[in-house]
N, C-alpha and C positions, 0 to 999 in steps of 0.2 A: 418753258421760258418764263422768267421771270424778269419784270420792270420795275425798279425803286424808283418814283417819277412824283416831282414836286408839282403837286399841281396848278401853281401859278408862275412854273419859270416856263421860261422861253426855251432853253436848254429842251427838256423833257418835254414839251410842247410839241417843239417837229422833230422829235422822234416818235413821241405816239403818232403823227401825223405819218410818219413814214409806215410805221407798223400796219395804223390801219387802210394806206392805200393798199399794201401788200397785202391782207384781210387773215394776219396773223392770229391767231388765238394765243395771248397774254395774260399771264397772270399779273395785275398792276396793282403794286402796294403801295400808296400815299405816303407821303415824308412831307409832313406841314409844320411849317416853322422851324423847323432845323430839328425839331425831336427823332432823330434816327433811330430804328431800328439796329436792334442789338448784333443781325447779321450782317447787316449792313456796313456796321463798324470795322468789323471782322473782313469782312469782304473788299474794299474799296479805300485803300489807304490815304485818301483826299477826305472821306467822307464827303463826297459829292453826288446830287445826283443830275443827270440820270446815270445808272447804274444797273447794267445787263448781265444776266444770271441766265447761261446758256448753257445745261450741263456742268461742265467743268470749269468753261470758262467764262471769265468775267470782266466786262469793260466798262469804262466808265468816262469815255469821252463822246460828249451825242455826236461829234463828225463821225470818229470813230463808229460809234455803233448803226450808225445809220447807212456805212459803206459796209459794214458786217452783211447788217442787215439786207442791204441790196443784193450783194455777193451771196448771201446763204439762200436767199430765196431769190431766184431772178426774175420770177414772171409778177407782175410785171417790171417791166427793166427801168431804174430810174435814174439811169445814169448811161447815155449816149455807151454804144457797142466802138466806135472807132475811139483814136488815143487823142487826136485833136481835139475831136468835140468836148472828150472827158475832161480834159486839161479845159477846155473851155468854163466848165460847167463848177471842177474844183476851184479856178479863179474866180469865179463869179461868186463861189460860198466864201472864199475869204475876204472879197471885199465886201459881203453883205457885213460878213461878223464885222471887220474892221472898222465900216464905217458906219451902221445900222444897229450892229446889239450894241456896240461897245456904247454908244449913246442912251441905246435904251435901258442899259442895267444904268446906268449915271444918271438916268430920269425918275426908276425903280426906286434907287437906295440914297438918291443925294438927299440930305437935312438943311441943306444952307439951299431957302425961295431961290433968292436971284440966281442964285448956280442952276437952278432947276431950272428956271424958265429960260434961261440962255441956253444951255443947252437942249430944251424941248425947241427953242426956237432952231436952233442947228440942225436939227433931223429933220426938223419939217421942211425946213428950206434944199434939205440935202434930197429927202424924198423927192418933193416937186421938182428939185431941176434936173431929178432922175427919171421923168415920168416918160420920154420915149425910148427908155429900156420896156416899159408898159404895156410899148403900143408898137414893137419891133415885131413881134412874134406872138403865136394863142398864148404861150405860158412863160414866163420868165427870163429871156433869150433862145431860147427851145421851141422848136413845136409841140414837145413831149413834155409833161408834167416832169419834173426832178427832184433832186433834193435841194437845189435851189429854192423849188418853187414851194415845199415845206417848210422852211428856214423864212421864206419873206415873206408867206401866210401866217407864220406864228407870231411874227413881226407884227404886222399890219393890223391883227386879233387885238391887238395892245396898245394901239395907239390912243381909243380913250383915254385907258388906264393913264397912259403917259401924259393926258391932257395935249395931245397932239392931233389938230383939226387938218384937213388936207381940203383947203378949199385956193381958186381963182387960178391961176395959170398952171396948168400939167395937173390938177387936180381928176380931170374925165378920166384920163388913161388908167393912174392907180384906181380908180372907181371899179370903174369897169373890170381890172384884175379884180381885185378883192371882193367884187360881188362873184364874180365865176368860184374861185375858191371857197368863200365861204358857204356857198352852194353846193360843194361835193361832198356825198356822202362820206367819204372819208375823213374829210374835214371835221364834218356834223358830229359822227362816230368819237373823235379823236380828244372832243371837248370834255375837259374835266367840270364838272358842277361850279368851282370857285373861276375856272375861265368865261363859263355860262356866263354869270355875274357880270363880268367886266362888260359886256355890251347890253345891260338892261338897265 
């Protein structure tokens, strides 16, 4: 198995993160600054990544590949056995992207300040009044670690970057998640050298 995996996106982020709770052995090939790889061209007709080289085949949507990912290796399971809960857990990943990355890639790549900090101000406010999602359950509305809870740890890893502070009301709860997370070996494991950076 092979990973084309940028290592400062959030994309490729909780996917490695899913990889290494599942404690896959991966070949992971950096794609920095948009310089792709020649297979990679070849391979993945977005040129995007991340980008999963499994045999023969090859995907290249990190939901995607991270319900692959679940589905080919089950132990451990990161995604609820009954169809409620899983439908629970799918809803919960689309409103992280919807309301969480989408913000965060607009914090990433905006060039106009004031756009920036309006919207850095929107996530942050959007975080904290999210914060007894936090403190509902041990991990991300689950009692079981998910691929929610990959997608809002690779989140959360970023918020320096983003210049987004999480302090004064509902600030304890995401505390407290994001210390538990950034605590798991998998987590630790999952860290590219350029994501290292963002919290030193």
């Amino acid at each position: 198995m092979t990973l084309y995996s940028d290592p400062t996106s959030i994309d490729s982020h909780r996917t490695r993160i899913v990889l290494a709770e599942k404690g896959i052995a991966i070949d992971v090939i950096s794609v920095v600054d948009g310089e792709l790889p020649e297979d990679l061209l070849d391979l993945n007709p977005y040129h995007s990544t991340p980008t999963l080289l499994d045999r023969d085949l090859v995907l290249y949507d990190s939901r995607v590949i991270m319900e692959y990912i679940d589905e080919r290796f089950p132990y451990p399971p990161l995604m609820p056995v009954d169809p409620v809960s899983r439908a629970q857990v799918r809803l919960a990943l689309y409103r992280v992207e919807k309301d969480w990355f989408e913000m965060a890639h607009q914090c990433a790549t905006a060039t106009d300040r004031k756009q920036t900090a309006q919207t850095r101000k929107v996530l942050q406010e959007s975080l904290l009044s999210s914060a007894e999602l936090f403190a509902v359950k041990r991990f991300f509305l689950s009692e079981d670690f998910s691929l929610a809870d990959a997608s809002v740890a690779a989140l959360l890893w970023r918020l320096p970057l983003y210049g987004v502070e999480l302090n004064g009301n509902g600030a304890q709860p995401i505390r407290k998640y994001m210390n538990g997370m950034f605590a798991r070996r998998a987590f630790r494991e999952s860290l590219a050298e350029a994501e290292l950076e963002m919290r030193q």
